[in-house]
N, C-alpha and C positions, 0 to 999 in steps of 0.2 A: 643495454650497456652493462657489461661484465668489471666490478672493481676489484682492485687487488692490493694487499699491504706487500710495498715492496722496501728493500733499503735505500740507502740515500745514495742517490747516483748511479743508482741501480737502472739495468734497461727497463723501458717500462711495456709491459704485455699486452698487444693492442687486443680490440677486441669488437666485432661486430653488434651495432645493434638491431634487435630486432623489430620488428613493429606489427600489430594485429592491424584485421581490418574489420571494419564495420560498417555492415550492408543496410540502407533501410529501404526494402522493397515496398510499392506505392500502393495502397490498398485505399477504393474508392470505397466513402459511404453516405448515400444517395439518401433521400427523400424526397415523395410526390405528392402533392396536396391538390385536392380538388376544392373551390371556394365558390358558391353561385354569386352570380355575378349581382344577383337581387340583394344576399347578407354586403358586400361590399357597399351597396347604393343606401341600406336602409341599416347600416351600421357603421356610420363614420369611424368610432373608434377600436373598430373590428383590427383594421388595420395593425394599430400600434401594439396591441393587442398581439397581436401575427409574428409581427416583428421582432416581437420581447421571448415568446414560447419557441419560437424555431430556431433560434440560439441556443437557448436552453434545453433544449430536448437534444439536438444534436450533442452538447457539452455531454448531456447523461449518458447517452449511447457508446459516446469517446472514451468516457470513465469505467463503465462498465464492460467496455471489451479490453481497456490497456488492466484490469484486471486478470477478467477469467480467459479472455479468448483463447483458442488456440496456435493463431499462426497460420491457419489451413484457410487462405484467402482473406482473413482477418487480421487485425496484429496481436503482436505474440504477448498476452498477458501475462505479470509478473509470476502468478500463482502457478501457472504452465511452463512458466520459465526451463530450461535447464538449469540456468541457476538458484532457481526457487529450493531451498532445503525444508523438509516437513520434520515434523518431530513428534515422536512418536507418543503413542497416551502411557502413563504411567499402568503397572503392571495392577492389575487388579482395580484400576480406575474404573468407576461407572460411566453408560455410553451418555452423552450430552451433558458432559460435565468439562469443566475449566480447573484445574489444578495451579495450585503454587507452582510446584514444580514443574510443568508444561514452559509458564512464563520462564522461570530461569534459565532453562532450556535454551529456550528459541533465544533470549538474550544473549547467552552464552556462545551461541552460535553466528553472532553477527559479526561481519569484518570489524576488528576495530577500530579500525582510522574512522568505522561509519556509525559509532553509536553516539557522534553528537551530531547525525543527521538527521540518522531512523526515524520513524514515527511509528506507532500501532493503527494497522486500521483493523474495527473491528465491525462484526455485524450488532444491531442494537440487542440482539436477543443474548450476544454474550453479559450486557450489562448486570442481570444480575447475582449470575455467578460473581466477576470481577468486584462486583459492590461487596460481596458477600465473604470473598474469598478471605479465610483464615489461614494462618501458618501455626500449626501445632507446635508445643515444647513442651514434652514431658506431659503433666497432667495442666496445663495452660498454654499459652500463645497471646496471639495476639492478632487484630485485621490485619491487613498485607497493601491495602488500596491508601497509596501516599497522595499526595494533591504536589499543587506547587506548580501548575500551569494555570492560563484561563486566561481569554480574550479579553481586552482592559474593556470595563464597564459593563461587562457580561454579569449576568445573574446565574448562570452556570458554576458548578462548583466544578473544581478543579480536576482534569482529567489526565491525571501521569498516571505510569508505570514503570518504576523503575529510574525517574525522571525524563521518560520521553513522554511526547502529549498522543493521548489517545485520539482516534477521531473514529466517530461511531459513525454507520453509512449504512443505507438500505441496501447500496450498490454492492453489497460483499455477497459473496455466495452463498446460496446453502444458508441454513439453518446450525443454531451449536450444535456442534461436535461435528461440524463438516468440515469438508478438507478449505480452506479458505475463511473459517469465521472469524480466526483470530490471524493476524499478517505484523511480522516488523520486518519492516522494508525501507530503505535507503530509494528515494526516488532518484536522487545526482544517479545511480546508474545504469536509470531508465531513462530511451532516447527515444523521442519521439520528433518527426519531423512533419510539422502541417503546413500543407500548403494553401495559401490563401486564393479563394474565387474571387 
C-alpha cells in the first residue's frame, strides 16, 4: 500500500497493494539404522537410549543444513542465502584473523528494525580472536569484548557483542577466517516449515 500527504478534503489517491510470495519446497531427511535384535534383548536400556540420540542427531543435521546448505535438494541455508550480505576483510588484514572493524561492519549492515532480534553465531575457533580483540586509540585503546548477557545461573561469563548475545557452535562452517565463522543473523526471517511423522 502506497501513502500519500494530501490536503483536507482533498480526493484521496487509491492505490494497489502488493503482496510477495513465499514458497517452502518439501525436502525429505531420512535415516536408516540397523540394531541386532540380540543388543535389544541383552540391553534393556539400549532402547531409551535410541530414543533420546535419533532426536538429537536429526536436530544437528536440521541445524547444520538451515545454516550452510545450499537449496540444491536440501534447504536453503542462511549463509547461501541471497540475502546473506558478507563483508569484506579489512585492507591489509592478516588471513585468520577477526577485526574490530569486521564486527562494525556486519552490524552496521543489519536491518534495523532487526538488531533487537539478531544474534551472533560464531564458530568456537573465532573465540579467541573475539576474547582478545582490541580497539586501537592513538598510542592506547582499550578491549572491545563487552559482557552483559548470560543464562541465569550459568557459570559462563557473559557472551555479547555489541549487546547482542553471542552463541558459539561447532555447527558453523569452516574454520576462522572462512566465509560463515562469524554470522549476525535475525532468525524471525528464517522460515522453516516441519512436518511432523
Amino acid at each position: 500500500v502506497a501513502f500519500y500527504w494530501t490536503e483536507e478534503a482533498a480526493a484521496l489517491t487509491e492505490s494497489t497493494a502488493t503482496f510477495g510470495k513465499v514458497v517452502l519446497d518439501a525436502k525429505k531427511l531420512t535415516g536408516f539404522f540397523k540394531v541386532p535384535a540380540e543388543l535389544l534383548d541383552d540391553a534393556p536400556a539400549f532402547s531409551g537410549w535410541f530414543d533420546s540420540r535419533v532426536p538429537a542427531g536429526l536436530a544437528w543435521s536440521e541445524d547444520v543444513a538451515f545454516m550452510t546448505e545450499t537449496g540444491v535438494g536440501t534447504p536453503l541455508g542462511f549463509i547461501n542465502s541471497p540475502a546473506s550480505v558478507s563483508v569484506a576483510k579489512e585492507s591489509g588484514q592478516a588471513t585468520g584473523t577477526i577485526q574490530w572493524e569486521n564486527i562494525v561492519k556486519m552490524y552496521s549492515r543489519m536491518l534495523p528494525t532487526s538488531l533487537k532480534n539478531a544474534v551472533w553465531i560464531a564458530s568456537i575457533d573465532t573465540f579467541p580472536e573475539l576474547a582478545t580483540m582490541a580497539l586501537s586509540v592513538g598510542t592506547g585503546g582499550g578491549p572491545v569484548w563487552i559482557g552483559g548477557w548470560s543464562q541465569p545461573g550459568s557459570d559462563m561469563p557473559p557472551m555479547t557483542i555489541l549487546g547482542r548475545p553471542v552463541i558459539f557452535t561447532e555447527k558453523a562452517p569452516g574454520l576462522l577466517g572462512d566465509l560463515g565463522d562469524i554470522s549476525f543473523v535475525d532468525f524471525g526471517f528464517y522460515l522453516i516449515g516441519d512436518r511432523q511423522v
